[in-house]
VOBA-1610 file (N, C-alpha, C; in pm, whole numbers, padded with zeros to 5 digits, always signed):
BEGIN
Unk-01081+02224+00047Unk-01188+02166+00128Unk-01153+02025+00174Unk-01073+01976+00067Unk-01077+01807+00116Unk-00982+01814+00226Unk-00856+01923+00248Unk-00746+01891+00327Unk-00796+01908+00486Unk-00910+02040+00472Unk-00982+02059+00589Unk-01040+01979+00625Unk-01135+01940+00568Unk-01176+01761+00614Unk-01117+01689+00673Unk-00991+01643+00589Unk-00881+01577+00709Unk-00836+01624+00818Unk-00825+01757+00796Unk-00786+01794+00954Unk-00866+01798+01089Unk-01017+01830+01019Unk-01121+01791+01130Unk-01103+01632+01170Unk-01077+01542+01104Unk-01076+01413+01088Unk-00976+01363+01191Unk-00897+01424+01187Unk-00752+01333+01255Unk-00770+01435+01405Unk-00833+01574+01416Unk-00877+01618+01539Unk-00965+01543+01622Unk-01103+01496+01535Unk-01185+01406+01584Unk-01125+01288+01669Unk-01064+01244+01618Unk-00992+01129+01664Unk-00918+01120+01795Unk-00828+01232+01792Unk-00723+01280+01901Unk-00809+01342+01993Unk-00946+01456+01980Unk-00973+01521+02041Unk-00989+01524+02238Unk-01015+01351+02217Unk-00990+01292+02411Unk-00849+01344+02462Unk-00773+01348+02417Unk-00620+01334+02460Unk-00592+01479+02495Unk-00682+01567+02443Unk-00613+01697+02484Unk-00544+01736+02597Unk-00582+01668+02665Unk-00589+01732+02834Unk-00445+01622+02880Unk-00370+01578+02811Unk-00276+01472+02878Unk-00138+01589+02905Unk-00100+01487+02934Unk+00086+01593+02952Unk+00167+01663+02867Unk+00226+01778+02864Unk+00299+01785+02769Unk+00424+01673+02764Unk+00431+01688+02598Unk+00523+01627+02573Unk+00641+01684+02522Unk+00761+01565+02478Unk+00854+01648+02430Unk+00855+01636+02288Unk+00912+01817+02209Unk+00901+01795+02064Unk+01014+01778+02031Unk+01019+01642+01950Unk+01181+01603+01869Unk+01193+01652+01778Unk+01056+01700+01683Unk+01065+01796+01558Unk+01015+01923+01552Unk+01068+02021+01489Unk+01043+02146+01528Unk+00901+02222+01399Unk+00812+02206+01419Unk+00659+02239+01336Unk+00597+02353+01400Unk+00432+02360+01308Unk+00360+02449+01427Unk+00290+02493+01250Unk+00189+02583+01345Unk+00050+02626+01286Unk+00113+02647+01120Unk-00001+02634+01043Unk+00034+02648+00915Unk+00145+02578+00857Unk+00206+02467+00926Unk+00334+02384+00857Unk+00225+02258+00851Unk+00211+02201+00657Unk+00146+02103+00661Unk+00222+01949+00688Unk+00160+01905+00764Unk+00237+01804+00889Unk+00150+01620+00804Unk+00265+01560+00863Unk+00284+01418+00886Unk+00231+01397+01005Unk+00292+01261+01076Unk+00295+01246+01176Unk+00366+01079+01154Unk+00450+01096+01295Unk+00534+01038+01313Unk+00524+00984+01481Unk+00597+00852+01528Unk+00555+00779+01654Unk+00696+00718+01673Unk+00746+00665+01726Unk+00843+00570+01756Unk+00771+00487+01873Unk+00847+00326+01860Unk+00759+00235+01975Unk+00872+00126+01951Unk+00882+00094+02088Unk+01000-00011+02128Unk+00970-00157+02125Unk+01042-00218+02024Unk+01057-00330+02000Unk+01160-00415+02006Unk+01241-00376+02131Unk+01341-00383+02179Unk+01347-00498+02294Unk+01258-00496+02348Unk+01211-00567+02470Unk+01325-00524+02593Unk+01333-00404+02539Unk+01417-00286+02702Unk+01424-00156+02635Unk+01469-00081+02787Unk+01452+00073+02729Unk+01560+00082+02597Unk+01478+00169+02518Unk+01566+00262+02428Unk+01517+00380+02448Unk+01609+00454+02332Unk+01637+00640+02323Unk+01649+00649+02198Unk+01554+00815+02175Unk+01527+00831+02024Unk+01656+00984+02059Unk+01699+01078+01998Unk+01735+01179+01949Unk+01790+01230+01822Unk+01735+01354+01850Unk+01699+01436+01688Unk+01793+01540+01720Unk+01889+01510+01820Unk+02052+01651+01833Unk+01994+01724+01917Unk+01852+01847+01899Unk+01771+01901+01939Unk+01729+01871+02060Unk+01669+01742+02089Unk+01574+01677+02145Unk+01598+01576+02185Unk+01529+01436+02272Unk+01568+01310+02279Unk+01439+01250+02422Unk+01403+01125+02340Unk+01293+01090+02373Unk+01343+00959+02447Unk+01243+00904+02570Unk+01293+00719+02590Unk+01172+00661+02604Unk+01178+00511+02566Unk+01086+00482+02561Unk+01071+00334+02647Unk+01001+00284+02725Unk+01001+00127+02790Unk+01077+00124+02922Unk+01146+00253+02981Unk+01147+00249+03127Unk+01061+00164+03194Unk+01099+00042+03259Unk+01000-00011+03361Unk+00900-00120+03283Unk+00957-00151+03144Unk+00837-00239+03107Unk+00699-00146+03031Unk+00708-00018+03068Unk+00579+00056+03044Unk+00652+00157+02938Unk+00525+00236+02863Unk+00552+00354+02749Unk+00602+00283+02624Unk+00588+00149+02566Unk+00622+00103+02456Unk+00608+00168+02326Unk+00469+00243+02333Unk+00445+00340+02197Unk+00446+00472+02240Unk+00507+00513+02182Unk+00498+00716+02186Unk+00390+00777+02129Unk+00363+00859+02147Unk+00286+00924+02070Unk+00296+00989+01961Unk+00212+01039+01841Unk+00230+01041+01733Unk+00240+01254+01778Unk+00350+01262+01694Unk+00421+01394+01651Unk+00406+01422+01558Unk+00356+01597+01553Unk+00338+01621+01385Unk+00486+01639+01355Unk+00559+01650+01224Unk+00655+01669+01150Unk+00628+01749+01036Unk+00698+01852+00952Unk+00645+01889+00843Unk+00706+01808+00727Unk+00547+01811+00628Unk+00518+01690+00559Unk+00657+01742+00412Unk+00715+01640+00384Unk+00797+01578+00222Unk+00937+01739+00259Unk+00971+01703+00414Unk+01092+01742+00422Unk+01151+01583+00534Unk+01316+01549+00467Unk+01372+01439+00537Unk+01399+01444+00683Unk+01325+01372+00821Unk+01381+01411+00989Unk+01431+01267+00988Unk+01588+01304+01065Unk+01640+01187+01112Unk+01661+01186+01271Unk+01641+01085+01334Unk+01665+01045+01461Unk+01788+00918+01446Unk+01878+00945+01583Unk+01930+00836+01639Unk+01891+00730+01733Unk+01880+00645+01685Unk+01797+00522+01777Unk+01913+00434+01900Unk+01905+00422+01974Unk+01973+00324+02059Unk+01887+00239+02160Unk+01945+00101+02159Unk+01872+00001+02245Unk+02038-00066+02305Unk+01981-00149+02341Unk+02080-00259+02427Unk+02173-00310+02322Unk+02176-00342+02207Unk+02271-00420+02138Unk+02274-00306+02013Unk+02280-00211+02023Unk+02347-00130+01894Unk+02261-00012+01873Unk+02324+00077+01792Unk+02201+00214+01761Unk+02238+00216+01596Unk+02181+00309+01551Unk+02145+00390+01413Unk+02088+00504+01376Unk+02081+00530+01274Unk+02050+00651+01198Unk+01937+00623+01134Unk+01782+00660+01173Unk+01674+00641+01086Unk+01640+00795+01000Unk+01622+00797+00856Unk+01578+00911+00801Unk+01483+00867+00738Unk+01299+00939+00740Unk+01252+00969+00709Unk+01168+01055+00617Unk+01076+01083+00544Unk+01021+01183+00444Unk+00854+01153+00509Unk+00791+01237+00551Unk+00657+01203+00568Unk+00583+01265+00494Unk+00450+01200+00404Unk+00365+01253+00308Unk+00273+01347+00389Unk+00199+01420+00333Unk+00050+01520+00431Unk-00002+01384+00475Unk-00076+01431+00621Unk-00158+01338+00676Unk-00117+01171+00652Unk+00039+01177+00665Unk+00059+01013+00670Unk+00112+00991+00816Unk+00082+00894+00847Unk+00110+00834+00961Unk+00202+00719+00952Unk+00287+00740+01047Unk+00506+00674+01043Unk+00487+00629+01145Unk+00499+00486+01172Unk+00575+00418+01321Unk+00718+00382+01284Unk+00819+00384+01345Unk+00927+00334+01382Unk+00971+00279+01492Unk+00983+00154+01408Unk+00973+00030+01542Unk+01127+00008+01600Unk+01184+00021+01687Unk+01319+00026+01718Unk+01330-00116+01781Unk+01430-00158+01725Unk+01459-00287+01729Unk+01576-00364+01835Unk+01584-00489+01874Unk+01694-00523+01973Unk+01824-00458+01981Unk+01901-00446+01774Unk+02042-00488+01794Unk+02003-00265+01722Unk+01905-00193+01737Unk+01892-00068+01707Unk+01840+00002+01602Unk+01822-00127+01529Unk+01788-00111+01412Unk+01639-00054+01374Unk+01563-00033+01276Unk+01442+00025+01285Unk+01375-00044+01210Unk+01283-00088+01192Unk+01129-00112+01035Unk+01038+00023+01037Unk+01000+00070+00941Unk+00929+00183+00918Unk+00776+00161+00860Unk+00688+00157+00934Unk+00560+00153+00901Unk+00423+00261+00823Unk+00450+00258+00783Unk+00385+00369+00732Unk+00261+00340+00697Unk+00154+00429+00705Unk-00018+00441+00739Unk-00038+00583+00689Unk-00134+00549+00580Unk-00277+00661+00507Unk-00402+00633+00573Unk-00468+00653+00687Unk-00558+00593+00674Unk-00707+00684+00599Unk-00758+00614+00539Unk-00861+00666+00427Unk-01001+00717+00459Unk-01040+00624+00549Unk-01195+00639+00621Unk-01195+00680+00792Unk-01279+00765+00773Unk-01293+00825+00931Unk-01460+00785+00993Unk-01508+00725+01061Unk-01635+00734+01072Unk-01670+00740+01227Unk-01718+00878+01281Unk-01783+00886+01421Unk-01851+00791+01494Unk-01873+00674+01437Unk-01945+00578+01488Unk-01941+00459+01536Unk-01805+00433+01424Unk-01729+00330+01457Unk-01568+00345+01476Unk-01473+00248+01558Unk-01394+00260+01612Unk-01293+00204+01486Unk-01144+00258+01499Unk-01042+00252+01424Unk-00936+00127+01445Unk-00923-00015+01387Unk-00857-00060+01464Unk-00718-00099+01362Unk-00610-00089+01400Unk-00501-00109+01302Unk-00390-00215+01373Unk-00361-00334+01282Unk-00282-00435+01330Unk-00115-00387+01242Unk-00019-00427+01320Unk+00118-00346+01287Unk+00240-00486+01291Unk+00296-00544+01232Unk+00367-00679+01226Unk+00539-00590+01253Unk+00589-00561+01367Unk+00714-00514+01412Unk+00808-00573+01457Unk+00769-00696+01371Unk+00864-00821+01438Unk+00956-00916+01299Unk+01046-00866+01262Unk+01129-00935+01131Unk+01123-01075+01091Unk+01082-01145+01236Unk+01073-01320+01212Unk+00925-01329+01231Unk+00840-01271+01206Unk+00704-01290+01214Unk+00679-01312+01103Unk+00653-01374+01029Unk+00580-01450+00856Unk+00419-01485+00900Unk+00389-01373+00818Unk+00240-01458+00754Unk+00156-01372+00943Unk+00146-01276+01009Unk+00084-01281+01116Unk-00066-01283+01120Unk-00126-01356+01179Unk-00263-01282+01207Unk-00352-01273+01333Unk-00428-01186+01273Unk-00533-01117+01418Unk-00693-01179+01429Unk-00704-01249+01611Unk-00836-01288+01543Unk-00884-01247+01681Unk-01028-01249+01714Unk-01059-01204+01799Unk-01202-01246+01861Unk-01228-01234+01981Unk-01323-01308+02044Unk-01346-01419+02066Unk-01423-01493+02137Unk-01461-01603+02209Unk-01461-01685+02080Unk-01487-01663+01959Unk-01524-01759+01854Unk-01402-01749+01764Unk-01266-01677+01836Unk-01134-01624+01749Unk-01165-01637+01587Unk-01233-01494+01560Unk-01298-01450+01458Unk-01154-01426+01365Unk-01116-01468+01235Unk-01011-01411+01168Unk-00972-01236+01144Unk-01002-01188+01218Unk-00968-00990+01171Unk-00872-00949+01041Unk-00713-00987+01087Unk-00666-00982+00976Unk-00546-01128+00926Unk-00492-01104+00809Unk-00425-01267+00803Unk-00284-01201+00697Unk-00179-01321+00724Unk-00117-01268+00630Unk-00053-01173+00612Unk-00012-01114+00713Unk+00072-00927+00723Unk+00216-00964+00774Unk+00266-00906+00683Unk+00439-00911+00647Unk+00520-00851+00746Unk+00653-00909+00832Unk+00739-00757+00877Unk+00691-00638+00794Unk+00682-00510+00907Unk+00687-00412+00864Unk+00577-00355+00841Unk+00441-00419+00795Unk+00358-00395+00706Unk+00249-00348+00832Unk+00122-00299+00765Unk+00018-00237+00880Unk-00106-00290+00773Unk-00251-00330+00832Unk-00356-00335+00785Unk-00450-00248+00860Unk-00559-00215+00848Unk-00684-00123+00882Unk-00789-00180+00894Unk-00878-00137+00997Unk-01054-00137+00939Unk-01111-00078+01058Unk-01258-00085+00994Unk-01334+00034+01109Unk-01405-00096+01158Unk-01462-00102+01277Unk-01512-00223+01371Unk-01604-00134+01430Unk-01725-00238+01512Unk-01843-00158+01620Unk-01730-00155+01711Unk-01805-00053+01747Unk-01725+00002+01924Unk-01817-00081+02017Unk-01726-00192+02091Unk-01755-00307+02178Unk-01620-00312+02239Unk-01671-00442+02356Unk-01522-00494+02435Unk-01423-00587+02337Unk-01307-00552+02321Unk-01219-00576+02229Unk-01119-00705+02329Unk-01130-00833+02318Unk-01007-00909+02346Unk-00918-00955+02215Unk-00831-00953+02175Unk-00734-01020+02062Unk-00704-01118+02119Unk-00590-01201+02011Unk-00498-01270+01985Unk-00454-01267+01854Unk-00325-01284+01873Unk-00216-01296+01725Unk-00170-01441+01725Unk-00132-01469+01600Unk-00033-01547+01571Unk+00063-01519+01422Unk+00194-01554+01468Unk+00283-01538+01345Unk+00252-01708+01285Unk+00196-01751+01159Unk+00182-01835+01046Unk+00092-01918+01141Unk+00103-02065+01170Unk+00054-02114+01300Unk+00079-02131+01411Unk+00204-02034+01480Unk+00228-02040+01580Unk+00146-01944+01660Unk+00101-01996+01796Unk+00009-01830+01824Unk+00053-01791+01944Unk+00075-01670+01940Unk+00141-01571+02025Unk+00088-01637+02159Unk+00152-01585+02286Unk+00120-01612+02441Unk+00040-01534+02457Unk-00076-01509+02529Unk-00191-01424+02624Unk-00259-01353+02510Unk-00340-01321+02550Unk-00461-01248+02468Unk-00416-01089+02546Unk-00458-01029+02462Unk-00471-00862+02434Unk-00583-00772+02490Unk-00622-00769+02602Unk-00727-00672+02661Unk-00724-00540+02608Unk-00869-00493+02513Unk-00837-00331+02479Unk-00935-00301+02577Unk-01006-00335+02636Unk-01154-00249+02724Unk-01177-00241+02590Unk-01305-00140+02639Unk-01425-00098+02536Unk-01375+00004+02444Unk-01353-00049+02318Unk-01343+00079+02210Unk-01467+00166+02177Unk-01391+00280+02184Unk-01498+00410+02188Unk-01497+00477+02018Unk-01633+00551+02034Unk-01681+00550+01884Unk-01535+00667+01830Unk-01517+00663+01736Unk-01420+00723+01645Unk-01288+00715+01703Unk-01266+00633+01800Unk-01170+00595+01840Unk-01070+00479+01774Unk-00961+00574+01769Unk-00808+00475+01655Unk-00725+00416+01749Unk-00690+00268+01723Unk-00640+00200+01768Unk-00545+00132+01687Unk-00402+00065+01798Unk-00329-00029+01752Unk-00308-00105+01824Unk-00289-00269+01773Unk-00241-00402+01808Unk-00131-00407+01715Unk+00001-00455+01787Unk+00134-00483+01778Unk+00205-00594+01789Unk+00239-00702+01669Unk+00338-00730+01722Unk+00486-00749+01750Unk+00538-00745+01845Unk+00641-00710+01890Unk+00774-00816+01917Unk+00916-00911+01919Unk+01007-00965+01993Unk+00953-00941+02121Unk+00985-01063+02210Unk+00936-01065+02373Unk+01121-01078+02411Unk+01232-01060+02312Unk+01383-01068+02388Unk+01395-01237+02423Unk+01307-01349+02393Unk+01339-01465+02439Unk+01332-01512+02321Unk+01309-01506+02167Unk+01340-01600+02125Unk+01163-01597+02014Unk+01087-01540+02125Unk+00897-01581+02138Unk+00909-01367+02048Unk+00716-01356+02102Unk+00685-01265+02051Unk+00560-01219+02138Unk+00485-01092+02112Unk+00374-01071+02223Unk+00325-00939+02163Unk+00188-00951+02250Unk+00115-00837+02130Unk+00115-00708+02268Unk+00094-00603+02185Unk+00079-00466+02237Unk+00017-00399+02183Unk-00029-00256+02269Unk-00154-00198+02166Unk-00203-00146+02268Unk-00317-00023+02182Unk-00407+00067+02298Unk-00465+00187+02232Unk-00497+00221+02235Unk-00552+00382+02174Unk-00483+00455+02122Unk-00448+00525+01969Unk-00336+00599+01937Unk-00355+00773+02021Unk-00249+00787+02066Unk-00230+00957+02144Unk-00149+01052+02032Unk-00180+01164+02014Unk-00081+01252+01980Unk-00058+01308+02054Unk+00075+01352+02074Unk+00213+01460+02155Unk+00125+01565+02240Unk+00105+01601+02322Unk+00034+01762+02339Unk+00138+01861+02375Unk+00157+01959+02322Unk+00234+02039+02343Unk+00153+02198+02394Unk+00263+02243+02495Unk+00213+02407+02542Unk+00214+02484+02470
//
């Protein structure tokens, strides 16, 4: 009963997206395989390329598509992808738990940070918002928000992800890594009720850093 729960849960969530494009599958799953889920998102500050031998994904053509969408995988077997960016590639291998949620942040010189997310509470009413630190020289980041730059979250490590459920309202951010604070504020529009979200931050390739973020999508496949 409880696993069904989750699965209504993480449907709820996705259920807007149905209707988007297919996508491509880098891992090979399907009905009755109990699934992970897995994302890759470029932190590269230029295009990269994911492939799984099989398959092969790109991501940041044009400045745009920074986060992928989340792919089921089947859950506590190892998927590896090859990552390549502008200054080097690698070998990322993975294990995803049931119902865990994996970003892999692909990095300048190819390298990866692996984020990993349980999230615990689902509530129809209120909106999902998750801050993601994908930046190795970022110490200490935090998220604050609105006209009165409300503290959201503080203190989140490379690598690391925090959570919480928020009213569904017009969402502006800002980040900063320790007291330095990121350039431009973060427009989400209006978060919608049971709607999951991420703010990112990311290398801007100069030296600086910059936030990203938007509604999480899963893959749709035919």
């Amino acid at each position: 009963m409880v696993r069904h729960l989750a699965i209504l849960c993480i449907a709820a969530v996705f259920a807007p997206l149905a209707a988007r494009a297919e996508e491509i599958r880098l891992y090979p799953t399907g009905p009755g395989v109990i699934s992970g889920y897995v994302r890759f998102l470029d932190a590269a500050s230029a295009p990269v390329s994911i492939s799984t031998g099989a398959a092969s994904q790109s991501l940041g053509e044009g400045g745009n598509d920074l986060i992928g969408r989340f792919q089921a995988v089947p859950a506590r077997a190892a998927q590896r992808a090859t990552l390549t960016a502008p200054g080097g590639s690698s070998v990322v291998e993975v294990t995803v738990e049931p119902d865990e949620f994996v970003t892999i942040a692909i990095l300048a010189d190819g390298k990866s940070l692996v984020i990993r997310d349980k999230p615990q509470d689902f509530n129809a009413l209120k909106a999902d918002i998750a801050f993601l630190n994908a930046d190795p020289a970022c110490a200490g980041a935090k998220l604050r928000a609105g006209a009165k730059k409300v503290v959201v979250f503080d203190q989140i490590a490379p690598g690391a992800i925090a959570r919480r459920l928020v009213n569904p309202a017009a969402a502006v951010v800002e980040a900063a890594c320790g007291e330095v604070d990121i350039a431009g504020p973060l427009d989400l529009g209006t978060l919608e009720p049971g709607g999951r979200y991420s703010i990112v931050i990311v290398p801007d390739g100069a030296g600086g850093r910059r936030l990203i973020g938007g509604r999480d999508e899963r893959a749709n496949y035919n």
